[in-house]
C-alpha positions in Angstrom: -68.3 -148.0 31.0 -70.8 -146.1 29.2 -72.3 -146.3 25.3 -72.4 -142.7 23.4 -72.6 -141.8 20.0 -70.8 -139.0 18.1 -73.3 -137.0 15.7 -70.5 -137.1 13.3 -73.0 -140.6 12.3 -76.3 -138.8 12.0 -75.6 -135.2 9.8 -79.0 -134.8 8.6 -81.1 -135.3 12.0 -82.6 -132.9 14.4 -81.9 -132.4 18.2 -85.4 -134.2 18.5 -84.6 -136.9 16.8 -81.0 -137.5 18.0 -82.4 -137.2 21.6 -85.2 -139.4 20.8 -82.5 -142.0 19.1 -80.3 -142.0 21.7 -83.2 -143.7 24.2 -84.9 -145.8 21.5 -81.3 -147.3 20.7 -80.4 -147.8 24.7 -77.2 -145.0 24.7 -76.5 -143.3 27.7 -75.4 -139.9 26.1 -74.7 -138.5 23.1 -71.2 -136.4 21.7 -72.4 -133.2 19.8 -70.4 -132.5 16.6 -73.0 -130.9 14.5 -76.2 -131.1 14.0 -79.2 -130.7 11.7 -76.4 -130.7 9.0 -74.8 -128.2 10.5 -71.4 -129.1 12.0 -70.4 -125.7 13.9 -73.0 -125.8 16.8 -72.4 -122.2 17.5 -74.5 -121.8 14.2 -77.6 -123.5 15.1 -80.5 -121.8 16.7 -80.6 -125.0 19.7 -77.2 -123.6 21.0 -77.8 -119.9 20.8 -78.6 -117.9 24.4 -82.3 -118.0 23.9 -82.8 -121.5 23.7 -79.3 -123.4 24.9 -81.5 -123.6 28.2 -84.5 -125.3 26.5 -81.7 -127.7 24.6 -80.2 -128.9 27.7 -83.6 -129.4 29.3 -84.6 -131.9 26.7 -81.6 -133.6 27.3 -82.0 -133.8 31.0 -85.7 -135.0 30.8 -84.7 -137.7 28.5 -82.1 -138.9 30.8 -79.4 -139.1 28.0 -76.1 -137.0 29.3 -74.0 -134.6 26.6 -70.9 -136.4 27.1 -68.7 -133.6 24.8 -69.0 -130.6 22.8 -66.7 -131.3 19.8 -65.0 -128.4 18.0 -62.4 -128.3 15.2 -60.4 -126.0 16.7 -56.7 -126.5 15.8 -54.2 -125.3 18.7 -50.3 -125.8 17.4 -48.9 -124.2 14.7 -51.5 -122.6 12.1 -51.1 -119.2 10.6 -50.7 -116.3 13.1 -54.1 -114.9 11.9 -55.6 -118.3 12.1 -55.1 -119.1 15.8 -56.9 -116.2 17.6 -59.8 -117.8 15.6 -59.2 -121.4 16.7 -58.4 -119.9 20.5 -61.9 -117.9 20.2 -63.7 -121.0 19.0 -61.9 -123.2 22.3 -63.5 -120.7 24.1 -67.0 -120.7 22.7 -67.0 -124.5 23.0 -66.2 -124.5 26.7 -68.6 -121.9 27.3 -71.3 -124.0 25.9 -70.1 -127.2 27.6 -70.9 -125.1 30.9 -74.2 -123.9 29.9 -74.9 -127.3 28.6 -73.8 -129.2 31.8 -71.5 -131.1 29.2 -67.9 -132.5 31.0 -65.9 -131.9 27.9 -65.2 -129.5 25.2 -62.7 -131.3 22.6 -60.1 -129.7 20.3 -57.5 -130.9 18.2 -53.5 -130.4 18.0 -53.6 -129.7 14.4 -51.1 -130.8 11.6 -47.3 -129.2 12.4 -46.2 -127.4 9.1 -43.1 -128.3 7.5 -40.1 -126.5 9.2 -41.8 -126.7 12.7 -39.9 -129.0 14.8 -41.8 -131.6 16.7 -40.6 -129.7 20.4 -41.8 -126.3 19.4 -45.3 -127.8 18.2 -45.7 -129.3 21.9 -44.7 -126.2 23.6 -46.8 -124.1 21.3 -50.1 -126.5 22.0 -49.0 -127.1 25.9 -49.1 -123.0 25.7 -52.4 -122.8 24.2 -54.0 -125.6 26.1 -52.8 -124.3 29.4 -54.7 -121.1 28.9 -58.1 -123.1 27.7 -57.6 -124.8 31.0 -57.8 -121.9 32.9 -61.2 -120.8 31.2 -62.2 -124.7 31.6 -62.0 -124.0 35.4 -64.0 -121.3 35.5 -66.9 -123.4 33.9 -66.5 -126.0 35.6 -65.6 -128.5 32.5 -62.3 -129.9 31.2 -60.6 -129.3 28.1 -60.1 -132.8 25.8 -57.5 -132.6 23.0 -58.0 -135.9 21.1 -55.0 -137.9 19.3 -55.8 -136.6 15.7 -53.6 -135.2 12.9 -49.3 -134.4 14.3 -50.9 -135.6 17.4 -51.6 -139.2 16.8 -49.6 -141.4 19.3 -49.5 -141.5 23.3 -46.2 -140.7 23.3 -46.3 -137.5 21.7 -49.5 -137.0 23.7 -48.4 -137.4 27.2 -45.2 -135.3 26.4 -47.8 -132.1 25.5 -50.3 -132.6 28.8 -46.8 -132.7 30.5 -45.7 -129.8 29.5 -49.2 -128.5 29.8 -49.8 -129.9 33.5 -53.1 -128.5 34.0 -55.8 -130.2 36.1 -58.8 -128.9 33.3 -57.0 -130.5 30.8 -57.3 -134.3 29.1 -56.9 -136.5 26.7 -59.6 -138.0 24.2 -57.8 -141.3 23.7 -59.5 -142.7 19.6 -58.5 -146.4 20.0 -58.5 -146.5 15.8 -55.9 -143.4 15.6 -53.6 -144.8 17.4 -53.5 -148.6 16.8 -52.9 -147.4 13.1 -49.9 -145.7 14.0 -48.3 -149.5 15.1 -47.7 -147.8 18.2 -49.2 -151.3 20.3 -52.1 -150.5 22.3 -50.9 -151.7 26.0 -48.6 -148.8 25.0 -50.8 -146.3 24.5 -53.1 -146.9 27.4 -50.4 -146.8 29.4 -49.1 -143.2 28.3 -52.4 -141.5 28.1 -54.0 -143.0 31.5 -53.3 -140.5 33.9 -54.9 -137.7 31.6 -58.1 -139.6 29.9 -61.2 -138.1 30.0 -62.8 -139.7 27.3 -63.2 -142.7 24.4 -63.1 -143.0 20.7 -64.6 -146.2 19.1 -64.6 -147.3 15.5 -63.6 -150.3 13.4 -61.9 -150.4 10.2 -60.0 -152.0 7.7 -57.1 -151.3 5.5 -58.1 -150.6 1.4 -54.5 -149.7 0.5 -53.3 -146.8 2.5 -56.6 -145.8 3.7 -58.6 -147.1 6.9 -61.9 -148.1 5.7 -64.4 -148.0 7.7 -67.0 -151.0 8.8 -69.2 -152.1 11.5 -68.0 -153.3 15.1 -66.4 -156.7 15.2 -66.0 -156.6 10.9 -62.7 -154.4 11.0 -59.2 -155.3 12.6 -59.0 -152.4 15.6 -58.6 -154.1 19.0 -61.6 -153.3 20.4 -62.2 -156.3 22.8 -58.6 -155.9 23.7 -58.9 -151.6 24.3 -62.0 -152.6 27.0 -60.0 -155.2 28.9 -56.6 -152.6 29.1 -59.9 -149.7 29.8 -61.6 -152.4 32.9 -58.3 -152.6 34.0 -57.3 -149.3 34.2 -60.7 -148.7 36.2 -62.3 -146.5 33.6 -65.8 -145.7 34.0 -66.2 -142.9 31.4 -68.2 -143.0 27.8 -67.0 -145.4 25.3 -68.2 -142.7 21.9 -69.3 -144.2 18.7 -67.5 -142.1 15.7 -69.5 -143.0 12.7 -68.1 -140.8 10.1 -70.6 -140.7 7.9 -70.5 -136.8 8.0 -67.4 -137.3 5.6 -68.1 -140.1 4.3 -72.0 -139.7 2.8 -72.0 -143.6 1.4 -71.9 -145.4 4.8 -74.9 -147.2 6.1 -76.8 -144.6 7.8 -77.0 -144.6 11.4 -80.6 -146.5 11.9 -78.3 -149.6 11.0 -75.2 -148.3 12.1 -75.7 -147.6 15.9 -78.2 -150.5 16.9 -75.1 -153.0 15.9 -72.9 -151.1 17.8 -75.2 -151.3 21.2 -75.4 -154.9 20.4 -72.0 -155.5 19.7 -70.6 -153.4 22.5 -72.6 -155.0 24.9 -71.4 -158.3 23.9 -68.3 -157.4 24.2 -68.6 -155.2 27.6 -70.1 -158.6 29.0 
């Protein structure tokens, strides 16, 4: 297994300086959500047609792969007006995981409004997904929806890339998300192992109702336990860092926060 980081942990830095990071801290690739304080990619100058080429070149040369392009596109059940722009932004994202050489573009499920049944939601998403896999194929890249928001659990997950049953399709399986749904992690695994393309890490704690964040090893998520189930399973894919300090500007920035993670992944990994 492989050691990435989300930029969702470094808001403020440069594609220089994440690039240059990423080699410095011993990561083998890097998830792009935001950057430069920007969190829509489409809206920096690094991703636009005139220098995307130059971007993925300084990637290549530094030997650190784009594991996934992140959006926030949100495919169930949003406002009819709403979803032609999520669908449009799906679509941007997987065309710039193909011009970036990146395996993933991720999206989201969303949150199912009140009045929506649970079935509907998962036929509306399998719908939408099932389409974004058919532009996936044509890049040459697979669509990720991760277990976020009405999505959460691998049993609500499995039941939406069954209905979608598309080969560009996956599932971004966040190992925090889910263990804080009590749904037990052998569980999980289990559901979502014939569609994962790609991993989650964080550790936390409960403050109340909320999941605090901390460093690897200081929370209560089963990390050790999530990479033995993984090893098992035979998965060789990225193991992603999501340091949230984009929403959550008081956390110990990322020239702390990803060094311990290296060292405590590796640990663990051994």
């Amino acid at each position: 297994m492989k050691l990435a980081f989300s930029t969702l942990g470094c808001p403020g830095w440069s594609l220089g300086r994440v690039v240059k990071a990423a080699n410095q801290y011993g990561f083998d690739g890097v998830e792009l959500r935001g950057i430069d304080g920007e969190l829509d990619i489409r809206k920096s100058p690094d991703f636009s047609d005139e220098r995307i080429a130059r971007t993925r070149a300084l990637f290549e040369e530094a030997g650190v792969e784009i594991v996934s392009v992140d959006s926030s596109a949100r495919l169930s059940h949003v406002e009819a007006d709403e979803i032609r722009g999520n669908m449009q932004e799906a679509k941007d994202y997987i065309a710039l995981a193909g011009k970036l050489g990146a395996p993933l573009a991720r999206v989201f499920g969303g949150f199912i409004p009140e009045g929506v049944t649970l079935e509907d939601a998962i036929a509306r998403l399998a719908d939408n997904l099932s389409t974004l896999g058919d532009c996936a194929r044509e890049q040459g890249v697979c669509v990720a929806v991760e277990t976020h928001d009405s999505f959460l659990t691998g049993k609500v997950l499995a039941e939406v890339m069954k209905a979608t049953n598309h080969e560009s399709v996956g599932v971004v399986w966040d190992v925090s998300n889910c263990f804080r749904t009590g749904e037990p992690i052998e569980e999980t695994a289990a559901l979502l192992a014939p569609y994962l393309k790609h991993v989650h890490i964080k550790d936390s704690v409960l403050d109340g109702d909320e999941a605090r964040l901390t460093f690897i090893g200081a929370g209560d998520v089963p990390i050790r336990e999530a990479l033995t189930i993984l090893a098992r399973m035979g998965y060789k894919g990225y193991l992603s860092y999501e340091w949230e300090k984009v929403w959550q500007p008081n956390l110990p920035d990322p020239e702390e926060a990803f060094p311990q993670y290296i060292e405590k992944m590796r640990e663990y990994l051994r």
